[in-house]
GULUM-661644 format. One record per residue (C-alpha): residue number from 1; residue in three letters; chain; x, y, z. Coordinates in pm, whole numbers, plus 32768, in hexadecimal, padded with zeros to 4 digits. Layout:
BEGIN
NODE_k_r_c_X_Y_Z
NODE_NUM_ala_A_X_Y_Z .
...
END
This chain:
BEGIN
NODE_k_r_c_X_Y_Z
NODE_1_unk_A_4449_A3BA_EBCC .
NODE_2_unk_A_44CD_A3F3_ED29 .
NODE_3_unk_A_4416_A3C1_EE51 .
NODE_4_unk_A_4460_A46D_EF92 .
NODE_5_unk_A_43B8_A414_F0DF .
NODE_6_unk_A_438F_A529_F1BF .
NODE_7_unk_A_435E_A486_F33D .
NODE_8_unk_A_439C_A4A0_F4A5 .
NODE_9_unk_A_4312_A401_F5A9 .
NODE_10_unk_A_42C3_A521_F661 .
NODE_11_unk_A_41C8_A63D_F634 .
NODE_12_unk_A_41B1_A7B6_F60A .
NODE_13_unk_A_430E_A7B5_F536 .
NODE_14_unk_A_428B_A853_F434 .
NODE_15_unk_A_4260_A6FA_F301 .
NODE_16_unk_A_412A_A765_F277 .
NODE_17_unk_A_41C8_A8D1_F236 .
NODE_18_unk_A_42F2_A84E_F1B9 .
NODE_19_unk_A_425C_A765_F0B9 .
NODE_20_unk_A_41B0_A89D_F03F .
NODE_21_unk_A_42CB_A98D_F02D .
NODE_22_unk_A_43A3_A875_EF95 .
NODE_23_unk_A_42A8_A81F_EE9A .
NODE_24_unk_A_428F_A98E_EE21 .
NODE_25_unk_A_43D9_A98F_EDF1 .
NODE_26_unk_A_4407_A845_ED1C .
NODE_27_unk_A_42E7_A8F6_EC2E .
NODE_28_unk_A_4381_AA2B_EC0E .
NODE_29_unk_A_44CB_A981_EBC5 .
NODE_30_unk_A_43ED_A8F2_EAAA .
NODE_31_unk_A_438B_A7B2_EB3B .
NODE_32_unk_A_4240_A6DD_EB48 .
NODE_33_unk_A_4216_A69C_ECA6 .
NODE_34_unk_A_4104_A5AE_ED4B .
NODE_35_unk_A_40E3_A5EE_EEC6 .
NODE_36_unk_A_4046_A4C3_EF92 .
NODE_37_unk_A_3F8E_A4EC_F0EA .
NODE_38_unk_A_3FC5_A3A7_F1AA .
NODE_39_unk_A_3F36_A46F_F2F4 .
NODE_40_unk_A_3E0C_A3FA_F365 .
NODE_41_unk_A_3DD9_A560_F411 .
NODE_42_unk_A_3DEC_A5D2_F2AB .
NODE_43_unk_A_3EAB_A6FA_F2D9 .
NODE_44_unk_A_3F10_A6F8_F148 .
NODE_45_unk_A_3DCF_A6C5_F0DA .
NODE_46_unk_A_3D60_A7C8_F191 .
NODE_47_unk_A_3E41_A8DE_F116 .
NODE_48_unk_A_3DC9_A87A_EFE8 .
NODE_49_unk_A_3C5E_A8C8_F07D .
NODE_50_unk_A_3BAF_A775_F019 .
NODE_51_unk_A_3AD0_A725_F0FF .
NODE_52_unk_A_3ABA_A5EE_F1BF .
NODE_53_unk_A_3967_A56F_F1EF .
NODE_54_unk_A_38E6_A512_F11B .
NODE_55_unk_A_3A41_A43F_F115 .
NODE_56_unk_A_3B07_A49F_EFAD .
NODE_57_unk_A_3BAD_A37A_EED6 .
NODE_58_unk_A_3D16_A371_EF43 .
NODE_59_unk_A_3E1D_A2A3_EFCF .
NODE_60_unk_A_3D69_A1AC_F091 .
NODE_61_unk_A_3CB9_A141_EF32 .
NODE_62_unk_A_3E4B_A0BA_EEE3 .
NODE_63_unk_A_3E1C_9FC4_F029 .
NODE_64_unk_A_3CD7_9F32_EF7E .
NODE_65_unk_A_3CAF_9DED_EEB4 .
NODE_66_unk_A_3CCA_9E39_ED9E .
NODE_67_unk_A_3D8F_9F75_EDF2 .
NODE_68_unk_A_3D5C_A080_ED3B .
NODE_69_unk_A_3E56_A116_EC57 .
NODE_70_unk_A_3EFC_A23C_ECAD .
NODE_71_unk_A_3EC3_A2F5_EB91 .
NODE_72_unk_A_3D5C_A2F4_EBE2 .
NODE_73_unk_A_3D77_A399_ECF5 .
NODE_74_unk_A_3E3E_A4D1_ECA0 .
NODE_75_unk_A_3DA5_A62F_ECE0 .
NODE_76_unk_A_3E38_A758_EC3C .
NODE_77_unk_A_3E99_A89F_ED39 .
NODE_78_unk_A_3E76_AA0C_ECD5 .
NODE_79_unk_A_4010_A9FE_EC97 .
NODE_80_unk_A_4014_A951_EB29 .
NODE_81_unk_A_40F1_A80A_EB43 .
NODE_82_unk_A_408E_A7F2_EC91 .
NODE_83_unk_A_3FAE_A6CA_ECE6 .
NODE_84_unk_A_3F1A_A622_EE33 .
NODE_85_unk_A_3E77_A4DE_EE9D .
NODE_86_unk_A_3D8E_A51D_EFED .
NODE_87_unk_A_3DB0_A44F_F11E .
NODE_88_unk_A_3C98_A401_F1ED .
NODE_89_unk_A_3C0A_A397_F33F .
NODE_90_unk_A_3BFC_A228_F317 .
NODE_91_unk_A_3D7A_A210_F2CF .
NODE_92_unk_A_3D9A_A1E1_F454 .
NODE_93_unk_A_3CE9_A072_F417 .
NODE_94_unk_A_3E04_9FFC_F35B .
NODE_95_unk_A_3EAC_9F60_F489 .
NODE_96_unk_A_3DB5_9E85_F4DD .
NODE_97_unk_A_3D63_9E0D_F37C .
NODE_98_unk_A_3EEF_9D88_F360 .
NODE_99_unk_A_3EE0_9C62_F444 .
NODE_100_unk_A_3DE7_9BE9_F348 .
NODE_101_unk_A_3E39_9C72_F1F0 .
NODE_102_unk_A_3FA6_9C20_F17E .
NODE_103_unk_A_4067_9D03_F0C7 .
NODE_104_unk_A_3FE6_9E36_F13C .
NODE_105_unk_A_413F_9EB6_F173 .
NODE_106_unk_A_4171_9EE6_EFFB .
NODE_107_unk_A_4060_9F58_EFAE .
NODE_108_unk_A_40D0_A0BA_EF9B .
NODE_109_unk_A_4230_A03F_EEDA .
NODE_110_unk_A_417B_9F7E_EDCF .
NODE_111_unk_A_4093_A082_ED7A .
NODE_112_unk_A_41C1_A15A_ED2D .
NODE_113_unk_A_4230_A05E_EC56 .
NODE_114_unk_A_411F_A048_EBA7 .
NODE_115_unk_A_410E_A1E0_EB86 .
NODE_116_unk_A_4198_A23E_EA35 .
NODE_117_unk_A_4290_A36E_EA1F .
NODE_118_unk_A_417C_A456_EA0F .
NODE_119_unk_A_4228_A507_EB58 .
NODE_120_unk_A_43C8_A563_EB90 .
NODE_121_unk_A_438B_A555_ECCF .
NODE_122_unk_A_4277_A4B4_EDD9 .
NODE_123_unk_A_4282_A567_EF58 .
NODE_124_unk_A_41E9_A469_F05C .
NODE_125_unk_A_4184_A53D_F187 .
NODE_126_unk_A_4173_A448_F280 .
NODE_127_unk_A_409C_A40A_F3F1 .
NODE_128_unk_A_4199_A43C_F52C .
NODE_129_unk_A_414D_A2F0_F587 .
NODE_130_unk_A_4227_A1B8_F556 .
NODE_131_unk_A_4141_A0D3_F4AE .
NODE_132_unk_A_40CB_A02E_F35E .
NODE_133_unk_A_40A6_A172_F283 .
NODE_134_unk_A_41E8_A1F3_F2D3 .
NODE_135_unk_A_42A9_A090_F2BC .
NODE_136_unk_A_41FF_A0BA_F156 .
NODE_137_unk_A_4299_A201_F123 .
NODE_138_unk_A_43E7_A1CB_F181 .
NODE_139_unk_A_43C5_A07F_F0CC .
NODE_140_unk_A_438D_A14D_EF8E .
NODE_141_unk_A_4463_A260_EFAE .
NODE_142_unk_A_45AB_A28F_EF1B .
NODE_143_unk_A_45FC_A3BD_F01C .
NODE_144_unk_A_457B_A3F1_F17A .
NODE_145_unk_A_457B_A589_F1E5 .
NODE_146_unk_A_4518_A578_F343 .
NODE_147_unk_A_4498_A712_F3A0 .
NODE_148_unk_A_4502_A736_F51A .
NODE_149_unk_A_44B7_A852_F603 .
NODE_150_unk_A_45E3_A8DB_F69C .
NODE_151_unk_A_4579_A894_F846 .
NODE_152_unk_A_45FB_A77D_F934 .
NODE_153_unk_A_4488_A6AC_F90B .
NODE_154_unk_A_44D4_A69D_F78A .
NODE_155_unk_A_4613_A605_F799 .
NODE_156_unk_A_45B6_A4D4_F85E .
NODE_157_unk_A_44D5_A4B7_F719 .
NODE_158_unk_A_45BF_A4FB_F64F .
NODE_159_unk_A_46B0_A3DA_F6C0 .
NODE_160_unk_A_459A_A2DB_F695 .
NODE_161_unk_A_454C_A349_F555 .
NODE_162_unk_A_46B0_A32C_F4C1 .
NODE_163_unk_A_46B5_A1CF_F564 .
NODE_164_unk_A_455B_A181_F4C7 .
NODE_165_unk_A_460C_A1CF_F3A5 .
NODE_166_unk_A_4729_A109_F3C9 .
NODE_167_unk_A_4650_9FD3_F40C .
NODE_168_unk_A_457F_A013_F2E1 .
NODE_169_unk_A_46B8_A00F_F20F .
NODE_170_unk_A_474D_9ED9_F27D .
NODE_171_unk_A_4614_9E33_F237 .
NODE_172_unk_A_45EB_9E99_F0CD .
NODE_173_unk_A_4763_9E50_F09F .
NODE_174_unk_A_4782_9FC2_EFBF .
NODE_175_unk_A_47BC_A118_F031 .
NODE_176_unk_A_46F1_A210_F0DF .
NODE_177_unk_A_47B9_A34E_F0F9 .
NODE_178_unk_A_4714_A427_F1DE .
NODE_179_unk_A_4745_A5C2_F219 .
NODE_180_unk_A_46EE_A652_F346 .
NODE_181_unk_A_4633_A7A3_F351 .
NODE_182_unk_A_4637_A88F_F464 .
NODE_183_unk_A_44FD_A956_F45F .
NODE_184_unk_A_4423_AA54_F54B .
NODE_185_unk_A_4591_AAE3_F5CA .
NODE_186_unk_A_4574_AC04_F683 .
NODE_187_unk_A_46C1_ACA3_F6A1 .
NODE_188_unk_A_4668_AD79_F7AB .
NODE_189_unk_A_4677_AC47_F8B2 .
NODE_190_unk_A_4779_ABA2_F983 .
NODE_191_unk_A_46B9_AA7E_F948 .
NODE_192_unk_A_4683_AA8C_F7FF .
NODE_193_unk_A_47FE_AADA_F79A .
NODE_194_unk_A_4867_A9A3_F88A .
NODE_195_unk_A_47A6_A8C5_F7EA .
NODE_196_unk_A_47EC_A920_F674 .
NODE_197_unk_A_497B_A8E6_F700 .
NODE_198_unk_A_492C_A7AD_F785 .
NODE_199_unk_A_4884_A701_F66B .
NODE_200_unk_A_4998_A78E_F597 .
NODE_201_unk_A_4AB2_A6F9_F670 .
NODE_202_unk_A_49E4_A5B0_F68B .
NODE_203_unk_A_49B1_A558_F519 .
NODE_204_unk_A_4A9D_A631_F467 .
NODE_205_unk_A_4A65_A665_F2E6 .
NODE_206_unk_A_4923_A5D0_F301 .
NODE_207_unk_A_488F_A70A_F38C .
NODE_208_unk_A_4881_A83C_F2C0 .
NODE_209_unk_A_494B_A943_F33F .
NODE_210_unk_A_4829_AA58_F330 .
NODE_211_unk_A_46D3_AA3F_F3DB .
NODE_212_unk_A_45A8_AA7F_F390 .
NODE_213_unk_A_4527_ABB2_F442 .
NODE_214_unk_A_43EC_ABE2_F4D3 .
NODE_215_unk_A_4309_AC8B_F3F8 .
NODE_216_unk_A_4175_ACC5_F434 .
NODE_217_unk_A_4133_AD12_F2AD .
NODE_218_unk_A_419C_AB9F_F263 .
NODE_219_unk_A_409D_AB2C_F362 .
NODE_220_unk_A_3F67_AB11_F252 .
NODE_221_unk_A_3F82_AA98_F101 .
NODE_222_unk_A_3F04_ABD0_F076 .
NODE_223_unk_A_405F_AC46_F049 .
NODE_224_unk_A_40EF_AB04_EFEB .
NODE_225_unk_A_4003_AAEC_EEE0 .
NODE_226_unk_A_4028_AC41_EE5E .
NODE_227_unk_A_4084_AC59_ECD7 .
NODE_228_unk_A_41E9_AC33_ECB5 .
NODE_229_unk_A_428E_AD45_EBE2 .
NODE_230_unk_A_43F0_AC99_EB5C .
NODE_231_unk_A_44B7_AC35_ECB2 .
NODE_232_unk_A_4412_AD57_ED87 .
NODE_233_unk_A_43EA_ACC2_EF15 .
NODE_234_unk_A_433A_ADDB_EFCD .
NODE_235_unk_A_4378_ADF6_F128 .
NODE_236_unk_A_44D2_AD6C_F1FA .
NODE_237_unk_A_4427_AC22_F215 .
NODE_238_unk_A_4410_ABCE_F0D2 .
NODE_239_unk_A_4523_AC88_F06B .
NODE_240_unk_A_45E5_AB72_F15D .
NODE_241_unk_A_4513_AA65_F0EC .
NODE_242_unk_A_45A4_AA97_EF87 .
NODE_243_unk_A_470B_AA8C_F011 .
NODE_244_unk_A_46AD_A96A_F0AF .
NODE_245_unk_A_463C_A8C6_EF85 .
NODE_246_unk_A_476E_A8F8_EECB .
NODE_247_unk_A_4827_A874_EFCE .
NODE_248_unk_A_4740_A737_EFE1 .
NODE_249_unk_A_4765_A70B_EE71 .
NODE_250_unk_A_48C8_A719_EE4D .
NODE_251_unk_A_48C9_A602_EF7A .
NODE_252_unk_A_47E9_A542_EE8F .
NODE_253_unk_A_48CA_A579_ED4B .
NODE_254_unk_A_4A0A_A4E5_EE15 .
NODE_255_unk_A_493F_A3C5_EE97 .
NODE_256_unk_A_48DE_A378_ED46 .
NODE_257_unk_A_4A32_A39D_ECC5 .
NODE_258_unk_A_4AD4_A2C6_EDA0 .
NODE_259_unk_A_49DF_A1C1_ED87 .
NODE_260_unk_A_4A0E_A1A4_EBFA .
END
């Protein structure tokens, strides 16, 4: 079971789509595939069109005492071998209840250990905010994909998110390979093209060496949650999304390689 975090601290880069399009692709590679909303806007669990009051069962029931097991909490998805677990609203009170309930940190990591390999692969789509559900995430992950709009404002996230990183991994004293993932590119901009050059002069091989390109029929999950006919990716979006996921899992192949 691998578990990839997909974070950055800043919003609008396009996480939520790229946990989709990413997921679809692991299934129709053949893989069971368990996407997790730790968003307290809910933007997964939305796509999914579960609605939030009253509040679903979802990740904030792994935070409880007792937590709950993951397991339970599972949804299936119109894509079979696709599954979900909702976030909701009350994530957001998580801060405050970790000055006085230890441990809350791993929460998130010990569920996971406790999940049995009923998925090949777990998605976290994380909140653009540094805090205690994305510490949990990264925690947890074995890979970190951070999606990153290619403009000047992202950037400045993008540096603080590879640092975040980089922290995270020196704390848990094991890797966290992380692949950056340029995304909403418009080639048609000075802007746009600068940027994309500068975050690939800036961190090298860790950026893929494509982009993402804007796209408006990846903008809803009705398209991401279309059937999937064999490897079929409709649209230039997707069609890129799919590159991008071979490209991610070949990183992930030769990080697990070298760490044998």
């Amino acid at each position: 079971m691998r578990i990839w975090a997909i974070a950055n601290q800043k919003g609008g880069v396009g996480k939520t789509t790229t946990t989709l399009a990413l997921g679809r692709g692991l299934v129709a590679r053949g893989h069971r595939v368990l996407l997790i909303d730790l968003d307290p806007h809910a933007s997964l669990t939305r796509a999914f069109g579960i609605p939030l009051d009253p509040p679903p069962a979802g990740v904030l029931d792994l935070f409880a005492t007792p937590p709950a097991e993951l397991a339970a909490l599972c949804r299936p998805t119109a894509l079979p071998g696709l599954d979900h677990v909702c976030a909701q609203a009350a994530l957001a009170t998580l801060e405050r209840r970790s000055a006085n309930q230890p441990g809350l940190g791993l929460s998130l990591q010990n569920a996971l250990a406790r999940h049995q390999a009923r998925h090949d692969y777990i998605l976290l789509d994380c909140a653009p905010t540094l805090g205690l559900l994305m510490i949990n995430a990264l925690a947890a992950a074995d890979r970190l994909v951070i999606p990153t709009q290619a403009e000047p404002l992202a950037l400045h996230g993008l540096d603080g998110m590879v640092r975040t990183g980089e922290m995270v991994q020196r704390s848990r004293r094991r890797p966290l390979p992380l692949s950056i993932l340029p995304t909403l590119f418009d080639r048609r901009t000075r802007t746009g093209n600068e940027s994309l050059r500068q975050m690939q002069e800036t961190h090298g091989s860790l950026v893929w060496d494509e982009a993402i390109p804007v796209d408006t029929r990846i903008s809803n999950a009705t398209t991401l949650m279309a059937p999937i006919e064999g490897d079929d990716y409709p649209g230039r979006g997707l069609a890129a999304y799919r590159r991008a996921l071979n490209w991610i899992l070949a990183e992930d192949a030769r990080a697990l390689e070298q760490a044998a």
